[in-house]
N, C-alpha and C positions, 0 to 999 in steps of 0.2 A: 662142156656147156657151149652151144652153139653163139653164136655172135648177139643173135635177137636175146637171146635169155639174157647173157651178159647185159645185153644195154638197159632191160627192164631191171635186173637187180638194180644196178646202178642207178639208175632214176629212183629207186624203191626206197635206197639208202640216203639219196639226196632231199627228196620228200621228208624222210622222217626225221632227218635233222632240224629239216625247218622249219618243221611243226613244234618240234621241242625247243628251238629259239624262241618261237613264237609263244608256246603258250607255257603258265607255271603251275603245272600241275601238283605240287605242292600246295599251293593256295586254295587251288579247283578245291583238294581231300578236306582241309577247314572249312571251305561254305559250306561243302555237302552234309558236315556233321556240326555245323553252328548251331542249329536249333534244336537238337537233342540235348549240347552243351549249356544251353542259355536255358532250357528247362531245367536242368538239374541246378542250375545254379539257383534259380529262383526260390526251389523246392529248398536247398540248405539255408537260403537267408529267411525264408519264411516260419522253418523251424528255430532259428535263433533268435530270433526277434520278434515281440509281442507287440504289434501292430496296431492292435484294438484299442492298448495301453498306452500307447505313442500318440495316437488319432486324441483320444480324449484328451491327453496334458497339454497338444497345439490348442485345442477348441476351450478347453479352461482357462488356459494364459490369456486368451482373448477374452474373456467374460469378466474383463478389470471392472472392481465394486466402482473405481472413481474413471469416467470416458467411455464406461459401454457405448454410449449417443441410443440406447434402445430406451423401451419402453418401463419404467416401473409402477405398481401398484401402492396406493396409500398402505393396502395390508401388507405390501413385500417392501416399504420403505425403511421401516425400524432394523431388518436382518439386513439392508441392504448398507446402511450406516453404521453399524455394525464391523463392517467392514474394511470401511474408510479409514484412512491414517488418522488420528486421535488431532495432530495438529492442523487439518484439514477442519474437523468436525468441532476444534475448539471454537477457531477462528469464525467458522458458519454457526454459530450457536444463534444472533438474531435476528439472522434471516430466518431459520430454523422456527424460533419460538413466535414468531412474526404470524411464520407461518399456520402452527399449532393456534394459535388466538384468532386465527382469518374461521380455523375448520371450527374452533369451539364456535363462533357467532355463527357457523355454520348448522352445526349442531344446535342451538339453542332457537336459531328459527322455527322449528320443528319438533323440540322437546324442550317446554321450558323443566323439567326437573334439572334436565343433564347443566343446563345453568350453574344453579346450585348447588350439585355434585360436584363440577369443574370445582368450582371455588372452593370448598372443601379441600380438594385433594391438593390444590395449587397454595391456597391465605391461608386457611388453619392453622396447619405447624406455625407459618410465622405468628400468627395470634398470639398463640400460646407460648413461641420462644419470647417476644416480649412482654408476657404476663406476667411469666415466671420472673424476668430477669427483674422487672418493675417489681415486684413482689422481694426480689432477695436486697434491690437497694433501700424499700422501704425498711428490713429486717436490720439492715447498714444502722440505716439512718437513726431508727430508734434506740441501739445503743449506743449513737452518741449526740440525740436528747439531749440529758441533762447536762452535757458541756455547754450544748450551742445552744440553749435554752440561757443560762447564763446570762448572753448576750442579745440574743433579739428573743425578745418577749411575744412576738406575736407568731412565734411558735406552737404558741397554743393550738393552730389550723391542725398541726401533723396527726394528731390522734384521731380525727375526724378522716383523713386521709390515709390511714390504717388501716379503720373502720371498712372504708369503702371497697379496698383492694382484698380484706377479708371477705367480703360480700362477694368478690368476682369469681370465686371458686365454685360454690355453686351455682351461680348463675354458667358459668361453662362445662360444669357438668351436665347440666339440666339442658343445655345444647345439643352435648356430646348424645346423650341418652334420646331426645327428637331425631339425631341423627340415625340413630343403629338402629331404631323400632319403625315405625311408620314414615318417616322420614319429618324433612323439615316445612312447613308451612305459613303463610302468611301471616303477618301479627306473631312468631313464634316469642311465647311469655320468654324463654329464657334468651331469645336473642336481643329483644327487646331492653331487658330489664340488663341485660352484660350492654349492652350499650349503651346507655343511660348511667352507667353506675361508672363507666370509663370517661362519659363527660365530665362528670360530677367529680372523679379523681382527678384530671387533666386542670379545670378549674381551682380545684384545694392546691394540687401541686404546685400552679402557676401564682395563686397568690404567697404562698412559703418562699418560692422564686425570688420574689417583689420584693417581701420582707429583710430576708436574707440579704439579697442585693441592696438593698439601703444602707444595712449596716455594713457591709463589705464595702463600698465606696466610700464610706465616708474615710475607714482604716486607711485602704489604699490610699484616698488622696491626703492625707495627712502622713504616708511613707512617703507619698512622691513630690512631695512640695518641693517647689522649685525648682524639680526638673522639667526639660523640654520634653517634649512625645516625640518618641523614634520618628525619621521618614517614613510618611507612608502606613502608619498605626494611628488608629482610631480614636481622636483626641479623647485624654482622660473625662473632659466635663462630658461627653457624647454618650460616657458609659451610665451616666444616673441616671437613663430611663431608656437604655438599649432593649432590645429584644432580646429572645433565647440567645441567639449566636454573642451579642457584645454579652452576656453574664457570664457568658465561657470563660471570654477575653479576662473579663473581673476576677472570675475565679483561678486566671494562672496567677495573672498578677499578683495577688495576695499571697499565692502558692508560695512562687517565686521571690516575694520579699519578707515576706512572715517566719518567721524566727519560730522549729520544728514545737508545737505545744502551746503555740503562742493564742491568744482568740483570734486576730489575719490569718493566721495558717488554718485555725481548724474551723473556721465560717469559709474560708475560701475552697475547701474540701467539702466540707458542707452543698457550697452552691454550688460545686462542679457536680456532685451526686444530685442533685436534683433539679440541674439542666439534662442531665441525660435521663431520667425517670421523666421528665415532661415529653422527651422527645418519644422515649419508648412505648405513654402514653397515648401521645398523636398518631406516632402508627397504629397502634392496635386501635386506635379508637376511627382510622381513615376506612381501619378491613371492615373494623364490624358493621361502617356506617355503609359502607357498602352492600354487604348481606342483607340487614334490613331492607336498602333499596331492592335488591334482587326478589325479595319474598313480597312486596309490597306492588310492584308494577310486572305488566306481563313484557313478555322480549317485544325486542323490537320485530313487527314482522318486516320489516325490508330483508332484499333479497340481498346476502352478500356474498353471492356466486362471485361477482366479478371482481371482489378481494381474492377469494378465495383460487381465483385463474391466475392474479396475478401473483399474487405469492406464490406461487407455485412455480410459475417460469423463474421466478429470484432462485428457487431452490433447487432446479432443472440446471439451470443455469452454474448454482454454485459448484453443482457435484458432478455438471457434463453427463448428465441423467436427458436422454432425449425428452421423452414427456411422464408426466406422471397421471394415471389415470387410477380408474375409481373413486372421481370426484363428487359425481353426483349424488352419492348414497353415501355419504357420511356416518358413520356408527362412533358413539363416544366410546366405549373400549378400542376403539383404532388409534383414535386421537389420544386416550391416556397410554395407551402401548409406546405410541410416536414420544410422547412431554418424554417420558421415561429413559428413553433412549437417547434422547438429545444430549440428558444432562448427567447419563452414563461412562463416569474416567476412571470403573475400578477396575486395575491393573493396567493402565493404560501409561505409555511411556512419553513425561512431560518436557525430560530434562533438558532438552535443547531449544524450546520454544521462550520465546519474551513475555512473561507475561502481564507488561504493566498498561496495555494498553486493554487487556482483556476482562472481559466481565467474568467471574468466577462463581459469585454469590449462585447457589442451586445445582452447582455439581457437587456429583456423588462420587467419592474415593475412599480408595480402601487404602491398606498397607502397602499392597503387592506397587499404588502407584509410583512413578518418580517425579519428582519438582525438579526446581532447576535450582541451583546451588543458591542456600537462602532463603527456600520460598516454603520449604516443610513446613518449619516450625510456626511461620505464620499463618499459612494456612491451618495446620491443628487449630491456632489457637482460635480461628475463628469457625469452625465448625462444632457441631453435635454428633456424637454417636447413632447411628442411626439399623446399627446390628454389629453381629461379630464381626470386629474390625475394618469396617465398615462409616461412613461419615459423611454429613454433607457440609459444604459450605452456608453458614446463613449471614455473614458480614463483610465487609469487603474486609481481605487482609491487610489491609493496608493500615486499618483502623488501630486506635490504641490499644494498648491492651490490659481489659478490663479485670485479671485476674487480682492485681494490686487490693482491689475492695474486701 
């Protein structure tokens, strides 16, 4: 090889060293073939993993029943509460029902029936839970008549006051039956005549009251001679002409010091049973005198839209519910869907909440519920059956307990 050829190899060999200093052609071979690699890799994660099913469980977790901040409808309000934690929804019950009594004046602007419907499906039951109970303390009381007969004589009233609560049966039949057929109407004879026939018992009752309580004070103060009155209790002379609440008072007291069989003991039993049949009257005689009202005047036409607005941001508000609309068009099957649901706790988990701050009376529970340690059996005791195993509250639990009678 001549001298020139020599010097060109050599340069030739020097060059390609330095190129391969320079460049890593190992790495070059990986870019060239990254994007066939990163295809394929796609193609394996796409077969292993259902995407579509992934997409939707992110977009569902967001659609929390309580903070959406979107929009709901009065008809998608019930399923939407529904949803809400039980101790959220207990707590909101009167803004809730606030609310429900804004849409019913809502509704009644517009349909006076649905008025009277409302009523129906809200006072009724209770009508009739204190009819009944009125009716089993008069059934009480008559067989023990002839002891307390014994002693106040002008016991005489009670059979006349028997009388009348025998009368109230058909007379709320004869409602019931206006109700189911053509519906109920102005002047209606059986509503009419059950309310009248409820004054007339409230009256007999509250003079038996009188009577009773004459003769029980005089007991009691001839037990309690010569003692002082507790701090703060209702001096003994203040109780001979108290109202319902002081004959209570009377009727422990005798309870309380009357020797078991004695006449104190069983007139103060006496008057306690028929302090609460006065009271059980007044309610039932507050619903019905209302019904009349409703059958007798037309609605108010004022507009209560702007109840109806405002309750509603209460409700927005309480459940982080952006706004709620289908305001304008109110239908009463929305509005008894909505009552229903408010006051819906069957199977629903209570056991951690306080609840002596909370209003109970009108929820509905079943078995499957839980209470909080304690609170069952009082609640039983003041609820009705209201289906299979099934129940509403209709007394506060806090209250005595009436089974004793």
């Amino acid at each position: 090889m001549t001298d020139p050829d020599r010097w060109l190899a050599d340069r030739h060999e020097e060059f390609a060293g330095a190129l391969s200093d320079a460049l890593d052609l190992d790495a070059g071979l990986r870019d060239a073939t990254l994007t066939r690699r990163h295809d394929e890799f796609v193609a394996g994660v796409a077969g292993s993993l259902d995407l579509d099913r992934g997409l939707a469980a992110i977009t569902s977790a967001r659609r929390s029943p309580r903070g959406s901040g979107g929009a709901v409808s009065l008809a998608e309000l019930p399923d939407h509460l529904a949803l809400v934690e039980p101790a959220v929804r207990l707590r909101s019950r009167p803004v809730l029902h606030q609310f429900a009594a804004d849409l019913t004046d809502l509704v009644a602007a517009t349909d006076p029936s649905a008025t009277v419907n409302d009523w129906f499906s809200r006072r009724w039951s209770r009508v009739l839970w204190h009819l009944d109970e009125a009716a089993r303390l008069v059934d009480w009381m008559a067989g023990e008549l002839p002891v307390a007969s014994a002693h106040v004589e002008d016991l005489r009233l009670f059979p006349a006051l028997g009388t009348m609560m025998a009368a109230a049966g058909p007379a709320r039949v004869a409602v019931e039956r206006a109700l189911e057929t053509a519906g109920l109407k102005p002047a209606e004879p059986g509503v009419v005549e059950l309310d009248a026939l409820l004054r007339a018992a409230g009256n007999s009752a509250m003079e038996i009251c009188q009577a009773v309580r004459a003769q029980v004070y005089e007991m009691v103060a001839e037990a309690y001679a010569g003692e002082e009155d507790p701090p703060g209790a209702v001096p003994l002379r203040d109780l001979r002409t108290a109202a319902v609440g002081g004959m209570g008072t009377l009727a422990e007291m005798a309870l309380r010091r009357g020797p078991a069989g004695s006449p104190m003991a069983v007139l103060g039993r006496v008057l306690s049973v028929m302090v609460e049949l006065v009271s059980m009257l007044h309610v039932a005689l507050t619903e019905t005198g209302h019904l009349v009202m409703l059958l007798g005047n037309a609605p108010d036409p004022g507009e209560p839209r702007d109840r109806v607005a405002w309750s509603a941001r209460s409700v927005a508000a309480a459940f982080l519910i952006g706004q709620l609309v289908g305001l304008s068009k109110v239908r009463e099957p929305e509005v008894l869907r909505l009552r229903a649901q408010i006051d819906d706790f069957r199977g629903a988990d209570l056991g951690a909440l306080d609840l002596g701050d909370l209003e109970l009376v009108g929820i509905r529970w079943s078995e499957g519920t839980r209470w909080p340690p304690g609170w069952e059996e009082r609640v039983r005791l003041s609820s009705v059956p209201i289906g299979e195993g099934e129940y509403e509250i209709r007394d506060r639990p806090a209250s005595r307990d009436r089974s004793a009678l």
